[in-house]
C-alpha positions as CSV (number, residue, x, y, z in Angstrom):
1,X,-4.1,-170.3,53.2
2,X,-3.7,-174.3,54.5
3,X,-0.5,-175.7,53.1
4,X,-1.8,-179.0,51.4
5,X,-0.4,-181.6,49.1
6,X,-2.3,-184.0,46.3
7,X,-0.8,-187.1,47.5
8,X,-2.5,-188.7,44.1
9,X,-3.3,-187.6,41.1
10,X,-2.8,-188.5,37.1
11,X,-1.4,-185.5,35.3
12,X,-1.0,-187.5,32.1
13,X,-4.2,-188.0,31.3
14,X,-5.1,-186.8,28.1
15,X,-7.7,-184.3,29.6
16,X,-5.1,-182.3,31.2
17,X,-2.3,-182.5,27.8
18,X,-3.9,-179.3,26.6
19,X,-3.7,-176.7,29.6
20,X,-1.1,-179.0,32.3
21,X,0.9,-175.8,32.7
22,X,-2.4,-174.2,33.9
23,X,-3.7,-177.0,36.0
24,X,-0.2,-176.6,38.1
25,X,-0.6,-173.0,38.6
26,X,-3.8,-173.3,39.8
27,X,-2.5,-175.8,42.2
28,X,-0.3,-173.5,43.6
29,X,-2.6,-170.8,44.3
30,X,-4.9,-173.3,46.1
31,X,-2.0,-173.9,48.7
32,X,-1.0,-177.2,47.1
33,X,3.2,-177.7,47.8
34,X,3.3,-180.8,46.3
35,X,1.5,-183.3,43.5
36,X,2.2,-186.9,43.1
37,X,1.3,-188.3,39.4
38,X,0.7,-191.8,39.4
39,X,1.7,-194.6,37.0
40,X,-1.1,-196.7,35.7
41,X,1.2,-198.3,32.7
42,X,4.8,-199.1,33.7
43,X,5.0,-199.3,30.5
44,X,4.4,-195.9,29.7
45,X,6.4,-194.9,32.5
46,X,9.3,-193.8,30.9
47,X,7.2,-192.2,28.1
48,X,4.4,-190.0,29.7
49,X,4.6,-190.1,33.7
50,X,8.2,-189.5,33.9
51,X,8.6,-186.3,32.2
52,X,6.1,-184.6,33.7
53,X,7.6,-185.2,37.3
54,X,10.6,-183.7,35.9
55,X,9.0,-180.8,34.1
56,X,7.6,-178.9,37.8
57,X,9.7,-178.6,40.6
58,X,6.6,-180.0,42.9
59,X,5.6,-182.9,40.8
60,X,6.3,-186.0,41.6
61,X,5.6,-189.5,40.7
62,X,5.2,-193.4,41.0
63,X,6.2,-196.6,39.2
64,X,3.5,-198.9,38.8
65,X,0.5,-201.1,37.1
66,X,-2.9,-200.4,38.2
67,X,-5.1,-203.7,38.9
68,X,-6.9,-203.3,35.8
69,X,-3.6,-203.6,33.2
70,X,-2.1,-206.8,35.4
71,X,-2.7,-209.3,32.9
72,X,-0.9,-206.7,30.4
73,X,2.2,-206.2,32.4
74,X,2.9,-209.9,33.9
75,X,6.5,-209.2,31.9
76,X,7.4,-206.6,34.7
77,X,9.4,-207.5,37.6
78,X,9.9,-206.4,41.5
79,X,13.6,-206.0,40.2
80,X,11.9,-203.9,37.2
81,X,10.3,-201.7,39.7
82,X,13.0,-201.4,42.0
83,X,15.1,-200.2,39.4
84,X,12.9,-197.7,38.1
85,X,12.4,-196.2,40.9
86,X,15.9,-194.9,41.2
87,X,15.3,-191.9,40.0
88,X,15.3,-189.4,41.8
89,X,11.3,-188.3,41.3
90,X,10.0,-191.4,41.5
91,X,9.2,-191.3,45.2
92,X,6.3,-194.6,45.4
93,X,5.7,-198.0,43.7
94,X,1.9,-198.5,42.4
95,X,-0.4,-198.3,41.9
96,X,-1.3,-201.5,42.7
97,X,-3.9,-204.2,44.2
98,X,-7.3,-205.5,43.8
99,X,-10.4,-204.0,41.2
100,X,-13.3,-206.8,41.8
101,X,-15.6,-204.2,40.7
102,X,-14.6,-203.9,37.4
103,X,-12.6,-207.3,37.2
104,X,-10.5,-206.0,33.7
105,X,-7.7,-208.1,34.3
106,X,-8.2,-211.9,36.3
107,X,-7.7,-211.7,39.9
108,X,-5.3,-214.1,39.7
109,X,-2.8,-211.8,37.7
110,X,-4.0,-208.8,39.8
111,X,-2.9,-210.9,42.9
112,X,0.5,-212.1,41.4
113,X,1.5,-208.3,40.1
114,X,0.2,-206.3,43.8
115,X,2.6,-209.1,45.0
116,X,5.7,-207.9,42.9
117,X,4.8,-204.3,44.1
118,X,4.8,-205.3,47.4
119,X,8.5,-206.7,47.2
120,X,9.5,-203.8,45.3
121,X,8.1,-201.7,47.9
122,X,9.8,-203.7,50.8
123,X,13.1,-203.4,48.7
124,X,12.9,-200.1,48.7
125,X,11.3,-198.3,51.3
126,X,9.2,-196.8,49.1
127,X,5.6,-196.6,50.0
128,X,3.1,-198.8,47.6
129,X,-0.1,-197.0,46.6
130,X,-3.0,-199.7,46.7
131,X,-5.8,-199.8,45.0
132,X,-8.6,-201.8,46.5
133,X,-12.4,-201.7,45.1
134,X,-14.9,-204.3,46.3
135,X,-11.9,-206.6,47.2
136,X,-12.0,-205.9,50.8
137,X,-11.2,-209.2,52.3
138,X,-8.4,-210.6,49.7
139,X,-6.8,-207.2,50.1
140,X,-6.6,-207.7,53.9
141,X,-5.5,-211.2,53.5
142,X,-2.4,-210.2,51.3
143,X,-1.9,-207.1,53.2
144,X,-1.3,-209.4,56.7
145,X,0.0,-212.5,54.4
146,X,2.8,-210.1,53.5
147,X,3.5,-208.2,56.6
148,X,3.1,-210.5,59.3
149,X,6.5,-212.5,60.2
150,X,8.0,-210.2,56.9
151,X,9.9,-207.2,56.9
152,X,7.1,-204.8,56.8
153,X,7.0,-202.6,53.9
154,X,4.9,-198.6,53.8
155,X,1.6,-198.3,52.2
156,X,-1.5,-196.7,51.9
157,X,-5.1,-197.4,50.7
158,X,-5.3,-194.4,48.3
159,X,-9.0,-193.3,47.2
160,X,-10.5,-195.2,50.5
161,X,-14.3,-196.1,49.7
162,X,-13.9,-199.6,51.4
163,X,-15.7,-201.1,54.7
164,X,-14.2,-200.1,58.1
165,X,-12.8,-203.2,59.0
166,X,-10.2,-203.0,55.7
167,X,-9.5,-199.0,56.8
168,X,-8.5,-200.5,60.4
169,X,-6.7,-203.6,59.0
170,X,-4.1,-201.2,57.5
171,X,-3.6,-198.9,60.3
172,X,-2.9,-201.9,62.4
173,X,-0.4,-203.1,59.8
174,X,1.3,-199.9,59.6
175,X,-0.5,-198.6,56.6
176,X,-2.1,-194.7,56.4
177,X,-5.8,-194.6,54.6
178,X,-6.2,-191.5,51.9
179,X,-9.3,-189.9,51.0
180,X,-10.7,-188.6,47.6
181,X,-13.5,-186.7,46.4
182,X,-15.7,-189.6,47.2
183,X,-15.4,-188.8,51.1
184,X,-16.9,-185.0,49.9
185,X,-20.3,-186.3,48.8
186,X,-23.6,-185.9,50.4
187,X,-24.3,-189.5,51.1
188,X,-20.6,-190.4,52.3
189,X,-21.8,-190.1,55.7
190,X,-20.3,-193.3,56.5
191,X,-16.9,-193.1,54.8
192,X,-16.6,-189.8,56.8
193,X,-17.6,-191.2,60.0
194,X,-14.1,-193.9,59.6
195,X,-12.2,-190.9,58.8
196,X,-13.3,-189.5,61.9
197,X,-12.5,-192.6,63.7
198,X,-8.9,-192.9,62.5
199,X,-5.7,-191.9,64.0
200,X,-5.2,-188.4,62.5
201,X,-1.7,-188.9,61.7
202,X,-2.6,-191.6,59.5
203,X,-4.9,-189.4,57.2
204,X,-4.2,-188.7,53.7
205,X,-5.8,-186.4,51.3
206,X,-5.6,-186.6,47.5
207,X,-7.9,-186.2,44.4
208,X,-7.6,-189.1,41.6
209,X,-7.4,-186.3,39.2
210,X,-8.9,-186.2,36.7
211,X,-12.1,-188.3,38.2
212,X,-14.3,-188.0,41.7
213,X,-14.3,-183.8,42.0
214,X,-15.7,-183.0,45.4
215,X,-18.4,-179.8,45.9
216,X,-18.7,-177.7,44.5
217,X,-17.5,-179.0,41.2
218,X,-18.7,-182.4,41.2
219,X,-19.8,-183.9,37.9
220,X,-16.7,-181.9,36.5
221,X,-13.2,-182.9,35.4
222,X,-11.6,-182.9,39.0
223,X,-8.0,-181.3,39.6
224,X,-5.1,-181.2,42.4
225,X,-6.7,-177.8,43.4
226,X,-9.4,-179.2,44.3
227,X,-8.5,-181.2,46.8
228,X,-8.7,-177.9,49.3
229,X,-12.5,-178.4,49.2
230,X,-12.4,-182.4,50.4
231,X,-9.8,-181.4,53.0
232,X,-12.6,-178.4,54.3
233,X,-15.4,-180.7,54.1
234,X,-13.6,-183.7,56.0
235,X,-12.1,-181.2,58.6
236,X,-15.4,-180.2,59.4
237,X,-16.8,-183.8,59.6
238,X,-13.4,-184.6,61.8
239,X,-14.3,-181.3,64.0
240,X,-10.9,-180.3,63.5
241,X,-9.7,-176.6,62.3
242,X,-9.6,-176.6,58.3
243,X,-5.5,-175.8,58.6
244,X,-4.6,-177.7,61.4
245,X,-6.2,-180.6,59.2
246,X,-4.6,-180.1,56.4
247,X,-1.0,-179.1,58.4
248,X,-1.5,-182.3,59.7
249,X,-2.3,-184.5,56.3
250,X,1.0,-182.8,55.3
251,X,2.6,-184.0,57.7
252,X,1.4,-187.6,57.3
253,X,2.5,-187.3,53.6
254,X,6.3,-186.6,54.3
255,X,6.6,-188.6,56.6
256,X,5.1,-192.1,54.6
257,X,6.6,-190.2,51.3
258,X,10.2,-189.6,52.6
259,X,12.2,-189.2,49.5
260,X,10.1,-186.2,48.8
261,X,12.1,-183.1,49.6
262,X,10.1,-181.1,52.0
263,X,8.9,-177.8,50.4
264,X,10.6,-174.0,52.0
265,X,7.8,-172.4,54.7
């Protein structure tokens, strides 16, 4: 069985409250070593995302404020974030960055907050999990704004279903790109073909649990497990042995998330 890791995923959702114990196990016995939950709400940090990282042994999490609550969270600072993230399971900062496709909070907060996650994330060393939809060109702007001449700072472009020239902006800038569900479907064609075209050790893999299930249960409330079958179906696209692939996305994700504690095997 391929060793694999959720690199993102929301365990506090409401959807999961009733059967989290179960969603874990089954986790486990699709291969998964590790699951990152990530923090929408900073917060509601302390309150909901926390305590589940330190409930499982293999859970982890972030400290963040997702484009679309920006305008809410304007009172949270880089030094706020930094400090947060002490602890011990709190191994990213995000997530952060653009949502023009929604546009729930005004871009200009969304731009001042994925700026204070990108100084918490140069502070310290922790990578910052962006979120990007239809915001491809700002996002590449602030990406090269803030690493260009600066001390550069890890990242990754989580649930990638952006143009090529974004995906190959953050490689060049040091970044990694991660793929969901989304790269699974039929008519992803495209978003496969810049997976393909990608330096494999730059290749993430992750779900966005409890949203975007890949085939066979798409249209269904998607889980970590479940990211086996995007790593199979990108593989295949990639022409690349199923657990080479996902040896390798493993690979990528301890080495851009180092404070996770790599699992015994």
């Amino acid at each position: 069985m391929p060793t694999l890791v959720d690199s993102h995923c929301h365990l506090d959702f409401d959807t999961f409250a009733p059967e989290l114990d179960a969603v874990v196990d089954r986790a486990r016995a699709a291969g998964l070593v590790r699951m990152v939950t990530i923090s929408t709400k900073v917060h509601l940090f302390a309150e909901r995302i926390l305590p589940i990282a330190e409930r499982y042994d293999d859970v982890f999490c972030s400290v963040g404020t997702h484009p679309h609550h920006a305008d809410k969270e304007l009172d949270v600072t880089a030094d706020d974030l930094v400090r947060l993230s002490d602890h011990q399971k709190v191994v990213a900062i995000g997530e952060a960055g653009l949502d023009y496709f929604y546009d729930n909070s005004p871009r200009e907060a969304q731009a001042e907050g994925f700026r204070r996650h990108i100084a918490a994330a140069r502070e310290t060393g922790l990578p910052l999990v962006i979120h990007s939809r239809d915001a491809d060109d700002d996002m590449a702007k602030i990406l090269t704004e803030e690493t260009e001449g600066k001390r550069a700072f890890p990242f990754v472009l989580h649930c990638f279903s952006s143009g090529r020239a974004l995906a190959e902006t953050g490689v060049a800038l040091g970044g990694y790109v991660s793929f969901s569900g989304i790269a699974a479907f039929k008519r992803s064609v495209e978003l496969r073909d810049i997976a393909r075209d990608l330096p494999r050790e730059r290749i993430l893999v992750e779900t966005d649990a409890p949203y975007l299930a890949p085939p066979p249960h798409r249209g269904q409330r998607n889980e970590p497990a479940y990211v086996a079958h995007t790593a199979a179906i990108l593989a295949d696209h990639l022409g690349d042995d199923a657990d080479t692939f996902a040896a390798q996305t493993t690979e990528n994700f301890y080495r851009l998330f180092a404070k996770v504690p790599r699992h015994d095997g």
